[in-house]
Structure formats: C-alpha cells, structure tokens
C-alpha positions as a printed Julia matrix, in Angstrom:
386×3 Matrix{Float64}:
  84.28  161.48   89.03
  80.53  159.9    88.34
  79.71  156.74   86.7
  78.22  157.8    83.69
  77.33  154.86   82.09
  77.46  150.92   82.95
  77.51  147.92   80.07
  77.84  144.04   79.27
  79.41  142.64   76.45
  78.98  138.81   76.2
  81.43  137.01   73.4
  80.75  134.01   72.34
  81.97  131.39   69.41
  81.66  127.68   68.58
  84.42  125.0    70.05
  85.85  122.79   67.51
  84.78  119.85   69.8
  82.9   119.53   73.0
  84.81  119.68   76.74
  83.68  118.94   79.83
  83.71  118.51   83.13
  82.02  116.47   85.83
  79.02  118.35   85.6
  78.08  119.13   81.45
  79.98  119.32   78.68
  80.03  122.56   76.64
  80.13  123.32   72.8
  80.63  126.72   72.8
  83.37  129.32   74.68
  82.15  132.11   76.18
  82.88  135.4    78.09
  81.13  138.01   79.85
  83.0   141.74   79.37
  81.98  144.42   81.79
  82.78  148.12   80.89
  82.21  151.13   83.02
  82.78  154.66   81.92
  82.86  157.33   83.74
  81.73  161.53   83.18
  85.16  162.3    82.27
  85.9   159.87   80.35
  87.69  156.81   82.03
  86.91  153.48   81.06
  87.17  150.42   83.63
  86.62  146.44   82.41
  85.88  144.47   84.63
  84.9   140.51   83.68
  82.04  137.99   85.19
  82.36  134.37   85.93
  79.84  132.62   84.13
  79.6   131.16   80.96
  76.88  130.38   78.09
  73.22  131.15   79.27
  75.08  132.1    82.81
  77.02  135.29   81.1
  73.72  136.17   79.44
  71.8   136.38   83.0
  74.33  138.2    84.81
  74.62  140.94   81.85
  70.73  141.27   82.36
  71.11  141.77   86.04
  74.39  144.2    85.43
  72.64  146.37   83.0
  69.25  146.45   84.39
  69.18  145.69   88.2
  72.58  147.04   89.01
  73.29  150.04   86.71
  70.09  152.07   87.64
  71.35  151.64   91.4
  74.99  153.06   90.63
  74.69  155.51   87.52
  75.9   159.08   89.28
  77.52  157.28   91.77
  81.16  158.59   92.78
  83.29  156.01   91.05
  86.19  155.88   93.24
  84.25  155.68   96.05
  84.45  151.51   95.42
  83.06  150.29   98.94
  80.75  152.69   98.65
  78.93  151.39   95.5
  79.77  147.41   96.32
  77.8   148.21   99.85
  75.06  150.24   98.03
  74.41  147.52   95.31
  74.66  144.26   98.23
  72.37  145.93  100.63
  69.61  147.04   97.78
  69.9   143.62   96.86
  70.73  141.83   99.99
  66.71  140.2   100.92
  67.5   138.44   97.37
  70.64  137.57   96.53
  73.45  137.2    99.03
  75.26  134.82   96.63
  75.41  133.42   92.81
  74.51  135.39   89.92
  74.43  138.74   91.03
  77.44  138.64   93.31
  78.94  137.21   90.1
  77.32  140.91   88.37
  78.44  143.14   91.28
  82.33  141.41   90.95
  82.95  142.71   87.31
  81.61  146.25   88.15
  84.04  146.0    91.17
  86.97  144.52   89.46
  85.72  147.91   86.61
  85.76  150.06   89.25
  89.59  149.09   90.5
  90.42  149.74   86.46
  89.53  153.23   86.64
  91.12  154.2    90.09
  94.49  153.01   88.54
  93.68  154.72   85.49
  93.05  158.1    87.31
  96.22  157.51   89.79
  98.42  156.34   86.92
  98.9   153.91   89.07
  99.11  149.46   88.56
  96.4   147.39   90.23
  99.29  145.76   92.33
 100.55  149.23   93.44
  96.87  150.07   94.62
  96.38  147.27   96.68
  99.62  146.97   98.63
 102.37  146.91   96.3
 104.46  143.46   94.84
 105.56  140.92   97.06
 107.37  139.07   93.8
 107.23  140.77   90.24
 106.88  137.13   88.34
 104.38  134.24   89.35
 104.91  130.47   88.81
 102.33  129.45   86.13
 100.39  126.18   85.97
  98.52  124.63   83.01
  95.31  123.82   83.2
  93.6   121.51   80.62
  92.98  117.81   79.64
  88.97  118.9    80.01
  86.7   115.65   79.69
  85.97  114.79   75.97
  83.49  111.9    74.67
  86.61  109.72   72.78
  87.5   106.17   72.68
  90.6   106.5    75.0
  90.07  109.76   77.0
  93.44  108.18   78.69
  95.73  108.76   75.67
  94.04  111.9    74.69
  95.07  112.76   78.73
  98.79  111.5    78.57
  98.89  113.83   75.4
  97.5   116.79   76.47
  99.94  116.82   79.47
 102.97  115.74   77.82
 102.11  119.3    75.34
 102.08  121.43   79.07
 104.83  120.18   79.87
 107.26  120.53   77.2
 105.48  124.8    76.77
 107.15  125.19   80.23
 104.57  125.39   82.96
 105.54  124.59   86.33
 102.25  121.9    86.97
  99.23  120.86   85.52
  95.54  120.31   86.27
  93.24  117.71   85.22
  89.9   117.1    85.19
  87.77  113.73   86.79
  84.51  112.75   87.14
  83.88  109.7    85.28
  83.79  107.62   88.7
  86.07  106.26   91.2
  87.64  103.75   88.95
  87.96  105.22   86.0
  88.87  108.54   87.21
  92.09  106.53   89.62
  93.29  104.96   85.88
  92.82  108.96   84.2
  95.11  110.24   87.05
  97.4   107.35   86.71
  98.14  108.44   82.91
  98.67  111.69   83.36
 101.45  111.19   86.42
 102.93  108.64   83.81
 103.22  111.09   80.96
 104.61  113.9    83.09
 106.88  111.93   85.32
 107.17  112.01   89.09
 108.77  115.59   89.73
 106.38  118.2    87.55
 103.15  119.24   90.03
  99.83  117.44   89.51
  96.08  118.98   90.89
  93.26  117.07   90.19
  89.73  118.99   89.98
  86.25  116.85   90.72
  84.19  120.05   90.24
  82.1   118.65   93.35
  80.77  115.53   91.81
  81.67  112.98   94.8
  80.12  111.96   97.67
  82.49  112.29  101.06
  82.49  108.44  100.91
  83.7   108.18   97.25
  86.23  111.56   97.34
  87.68  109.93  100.73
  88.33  106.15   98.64
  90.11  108.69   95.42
  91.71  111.04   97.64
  93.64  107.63   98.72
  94.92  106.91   95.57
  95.85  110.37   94.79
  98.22  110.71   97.85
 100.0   107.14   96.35
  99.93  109.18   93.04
 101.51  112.33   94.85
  98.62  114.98   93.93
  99.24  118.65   94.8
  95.74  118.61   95.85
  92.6   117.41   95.49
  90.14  120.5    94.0
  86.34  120.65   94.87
  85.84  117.18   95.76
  82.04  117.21   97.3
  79.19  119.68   96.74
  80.37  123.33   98.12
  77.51  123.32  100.39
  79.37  120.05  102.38
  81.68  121.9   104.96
  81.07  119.04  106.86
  82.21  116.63  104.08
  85.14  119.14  103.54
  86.0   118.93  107.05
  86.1   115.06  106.94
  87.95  114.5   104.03
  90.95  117.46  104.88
  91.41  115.78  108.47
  91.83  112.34  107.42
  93.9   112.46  103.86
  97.38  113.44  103.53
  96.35  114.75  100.21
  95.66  118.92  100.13
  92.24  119.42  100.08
  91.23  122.89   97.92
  88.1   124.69   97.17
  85.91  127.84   97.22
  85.23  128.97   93.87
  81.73  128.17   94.33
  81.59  130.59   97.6
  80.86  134.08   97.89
  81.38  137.19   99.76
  83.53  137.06  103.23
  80.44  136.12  104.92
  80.05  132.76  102.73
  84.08  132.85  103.03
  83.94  132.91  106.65
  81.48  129.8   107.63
  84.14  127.9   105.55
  87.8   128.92  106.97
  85.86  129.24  110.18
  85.05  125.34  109.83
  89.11  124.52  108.74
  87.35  122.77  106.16
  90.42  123.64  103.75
  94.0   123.04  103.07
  94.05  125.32  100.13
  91.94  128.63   99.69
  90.57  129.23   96.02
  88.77  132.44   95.92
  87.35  133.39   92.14
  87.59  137.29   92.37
  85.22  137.65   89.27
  82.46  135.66   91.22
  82.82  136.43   94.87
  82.59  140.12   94.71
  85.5   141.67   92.77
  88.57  143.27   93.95
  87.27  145.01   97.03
  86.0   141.75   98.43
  87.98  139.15   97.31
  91.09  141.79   99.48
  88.69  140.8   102.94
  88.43  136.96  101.79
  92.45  136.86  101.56
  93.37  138.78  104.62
  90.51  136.2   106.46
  92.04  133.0   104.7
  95.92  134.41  105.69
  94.15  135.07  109.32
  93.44  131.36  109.51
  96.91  130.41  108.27
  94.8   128.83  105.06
  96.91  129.58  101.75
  95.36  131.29   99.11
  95.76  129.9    95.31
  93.42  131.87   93.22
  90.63  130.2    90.79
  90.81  131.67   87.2
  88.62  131.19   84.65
  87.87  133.37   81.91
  89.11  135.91   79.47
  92.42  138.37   79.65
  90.96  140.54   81.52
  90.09  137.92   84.36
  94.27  136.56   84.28
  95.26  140.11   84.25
  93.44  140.73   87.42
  94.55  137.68   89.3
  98.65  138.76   87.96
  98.39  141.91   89.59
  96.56  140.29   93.02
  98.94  136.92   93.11
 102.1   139.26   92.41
 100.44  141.54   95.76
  99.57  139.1    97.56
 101.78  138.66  100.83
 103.74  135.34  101.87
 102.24  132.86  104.27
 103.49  132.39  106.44
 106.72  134.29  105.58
 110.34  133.39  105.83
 113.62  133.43  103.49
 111.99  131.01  101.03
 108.53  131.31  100.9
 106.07  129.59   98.51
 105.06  131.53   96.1
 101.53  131.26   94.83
 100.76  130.46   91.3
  98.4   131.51   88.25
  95.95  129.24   86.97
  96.41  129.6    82.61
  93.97  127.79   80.66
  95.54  126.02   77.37
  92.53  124.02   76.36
  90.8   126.47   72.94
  90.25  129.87   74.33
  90.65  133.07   71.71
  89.62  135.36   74.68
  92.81  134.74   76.19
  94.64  135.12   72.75
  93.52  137.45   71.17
  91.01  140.06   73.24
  93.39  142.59   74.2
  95.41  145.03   71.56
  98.46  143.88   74.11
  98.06  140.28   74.27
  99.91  139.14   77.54
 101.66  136.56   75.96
 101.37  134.11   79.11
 102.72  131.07   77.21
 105.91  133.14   75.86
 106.37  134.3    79.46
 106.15  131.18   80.17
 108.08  129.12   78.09
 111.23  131.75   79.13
 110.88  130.67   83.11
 107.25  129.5    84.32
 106.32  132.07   85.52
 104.26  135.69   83.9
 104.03  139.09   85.3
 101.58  141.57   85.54
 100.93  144.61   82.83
 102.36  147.57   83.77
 100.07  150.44   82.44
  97.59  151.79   84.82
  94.55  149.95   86.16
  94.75  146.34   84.8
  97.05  147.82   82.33
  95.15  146.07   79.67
  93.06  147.61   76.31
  90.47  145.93   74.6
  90.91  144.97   71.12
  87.14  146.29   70.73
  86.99  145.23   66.94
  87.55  141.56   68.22
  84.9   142.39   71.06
  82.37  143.39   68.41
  83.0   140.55   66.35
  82.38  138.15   68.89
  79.79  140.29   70.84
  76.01  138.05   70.9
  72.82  139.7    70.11
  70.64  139.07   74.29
C-alpha cells in the first residue's frame, strides 16, 4: 500500500468579533486539513496546529518539502516515513513548523492503518482504558470590552450550566488585573466545578510566582504555560515552590524536546499537542516518557474535529497513572468559544456538547481510523486560495 498522493486544505472564515490571548488577538478562525491517499484508494486526515498565516506555511512545507520525500512510500510503514521525513530534514528543523507538517501526515497515516485493519485508532494503539472521557470547557478568550470581567463571569456561568466538568480561562492582562479576571470567574462558577487558568507564556518567573499565589487561595486546577517554553529553569522554580499544578508543553516538540523537560521535573502536568509534536507515532514515545517520570499527561487540543477526534481515541487509550481502584481519569480539552470546524466539518458531527450535556464526558467514533468523514462540500467552501 503506497502513498499515492499527499495534500493541504486550509479553511478559513471571519470571527464575528476579535479573541485573544496573551500574545495577539485574532479576527479570523482557521484550520489546516491534511489528506493522504493512498494507490488503492484509502484516504487518511490528519490536522496541523497552526492557525492564520501559520496553517498557510506548514501546507507549503507539507505539499512541497514533505510530499516529494514520501510519495511511493509504504504507507503503513508509519515510523518508517516519520524517520525518513525528520532525518532529511533534521540539519533544519528539529522543531516548529515542520514538526507541526510531519504531525498531520502522521496523525493521516494512523487514519489509514485503521481504515485498512477495520480497526479504531484506540484499538491500534493499545486498546481503551475507559470508553467515556470527562470533558472540560475551554473559553472566556480575551476580548477588547469595557468589563472583560462580566463578559468572563458570563461566559463561564454558559459552561457550566452545558454540563462540562471544568473550565479554562484565559490571562494576560497583568498581575493585577489578571488576579481580579480569575476572581470572577471562581465567583460565577462557585467553589466545587474545576478551574485552569492559561498565561500562554506571557510572565516572567517573578510575576507567574506572585499569580500562582493567588491562584492556589483561588483553588486553580493548574496554572497553564506560565513563562516562555524555553524557561525550564523558570518552570522548575515556579513547580517547586507553589502548591498550585504547574502545566505545559504544547509549545515542545518531539521526545527529544520532551525529554530535556520531564528530565528537568519542570512539570506537574504534561500537555503534549499531538498535531504539533509529531503526530500519533510520537506523541505514543512522549506519553510512555511523561508516565516514566510519574508526570500526568492532559492532552492540549486545539483545532478542528479531526484534531478532538484524535485526542478521544488517545485519552480513552491512554493508561492510568499511577493506577489503582479509582484512578483519575484524564480529560478532553472542547473549545466553546465560535468554531464551525468543530460543528460542522464532519458528515458525523461528534456532537461533544450533547455528549456532554448527558454526563461530562464524550467518547470516541467508532468506525475505523479516526472514524470520522469529511463533510468535503463544507471543506471546499471554506477552503482559501495559497
């Protein structure tokens, strides 16, 4: 079974207002669609992390630095072509973009093995550990209003009452500011629903260590991406003196890049992206390493359908740490802010809020591969001229 043919589709539409987070605020939504077929057939989708001008790059390097490396390639042969592609490209890009490229042809490539084993992703990788996983919201995005507070105690009342079992909110506004954002929202959902709070690496280790103090009086799940990824030193600080979790690694790539960190304990909570870091095939060596260092593992979604399917299959596979009669159970990240490519990309939408509002918690498809199909009439429609 060849690789025939290798292609990005990048969807994009226009917000109805601007969200942000600490780093730029965005007008526009945006996905980046990989699709692999192969000589008899079989189609694979993978998806890229990346949005706006980000997607666009990475469907360059898919289509014209990757593909030409891994057309004729055997397509179950999955280490195979992710070792192929990272060594041709390893004197230039051991990280970012093309790791990001690489991830969606992986996550492809994982598609079509379940497609030609009529077998589930979940089945492939191990089997299910738990058929259902707990479900948080994430949303209240930073927004140029008047009172960004009420707009926050709004937003996370709405999460609430749809049924998800804890919420995430975004800072980066500074210390002050930021304290009185987090104070609304633990005031609007009360003091027993789960709270994570997500800096997107805008803080010094001096500033995240004075917040992370007032989160642990606000009792935060934990404390997301509080300094620059490159700060394992600032990582390591602020995890050994705050009671708060400290979380990250959705910036990182590859289990070498994975390794310096968990090597460093400079976590309390593992985050791997699987459609940055190197796909399926990699992000399997990042979670056995994290579970090696007794580190748990909370994947990062962002993205389309394709990218929560994925992480359903992987968090439903995805063995207990440490173990016991009542583990805890990992959870799915679900973006409610305006997304259509979670609505209404696949012919099958997978109807995460319904799931949800039934128990918290959503389950994996159960057709072969991802077990998802592209609505490709909604692809087209959305598709961007590059």
């Amino acid at each position: 079974m060849r690789i025939a043919r290798v292609s990005s589709h990048v969807l994009q539409y226009d917000l109805k207002e601007q969200l942000g987070f600490s780093q730029k605020y965005y007008d526009t939504r945006s996905t980046h669609l990989v699709r692999v077929e192969t000589d008899d057939g079989i189609v694979g989708w993978g998806e890229c992390f990346g949005p706006g001008t980000i997607a666009v790059a990475n469907a360059t390097i898919v289509e014209k630095v990757i593909a030409p490396m891994i057309v004729g390639m055997n397509a179950l042969e999955r280490e195979v072509v992710w070792h192929c592609v990272y060594n041709g490209l390893r004197d230039h890009a051991r990280g970012g973009m093309p790791i990001q490229a690489l991830s969606g042809i992986d996550i492809a490539l994982w598609d079509i093995a379940g497609k030609a084993a009529g077998l589930p992703l979940h089945q492939l990788v191990g089997g299910q550990f738990r058929e259902r996983v707990p479900v948080y919201g994430y949303g209240m995005m930073l927004q140029r209003v008047d009172d960004l507070a009420a707009r926050f105690r709004d937003e996370a009342q709405q999460i609430k009452a749809a049924g998800f079992v804890a919420t995430k909110m975004k800072i980066g506004l500074g210390v002050k500011q930021d304290v009185k954002l987090v104070e609304s929202v633990r005031e609007a959902i009360g003091p027993d629903m789960g709270l994570m709070v997500d800096a997107n690496h805008c803080y010094t280790t001096e500033e995240a260590f004075r917040v992370g103090r007032e989160l642990e009086r606000l009792d935060v799940n934990w404390f997301e991406e509080p300094v620059a990824p490159e700060d394992h030193a600032g990582y390591r600080y602020l995890t050994t003196h705050l009671d708060v979790s400290i979380s990250g690694g959705e910036a990182e790539f590859t289990r070498w890049g994975w390794r310096n960190l968990l090597e460093k304990r400079a976590l309390d909570i593992a985050q791997p992206e699987v459609c940055a870091l190197g796909g399926v095939s990699e992000y399997l060596k990042v979670l056995a390493m994290a579970h090696a260092h007794f580190v748990p593992v909370v994947n990062h979604v962002w993205g389309s359908a394709v990218a929560v399917a994925a992480n359903l299959h992987l968090l439903t596979a995805m063995p207990d740490l440490p173990g016991g009669a009542h583990p805890a159970s990992p959870m799915l990240e679900f973006d409610t802010t305006d997304n259509r490519f979670l609505e209404e990309l696949l012919e099958v939408p997978l109807d995460i809020r319904g799931q949800v509002a039934a128990d918290g918690c959503a389950a994996p498809p159960t057709g072969p591969g991802l077990g998802i199909a592209i609505n490709e009439e909604f692809m087209r429609h959305f598709e961007i001229d590059r």
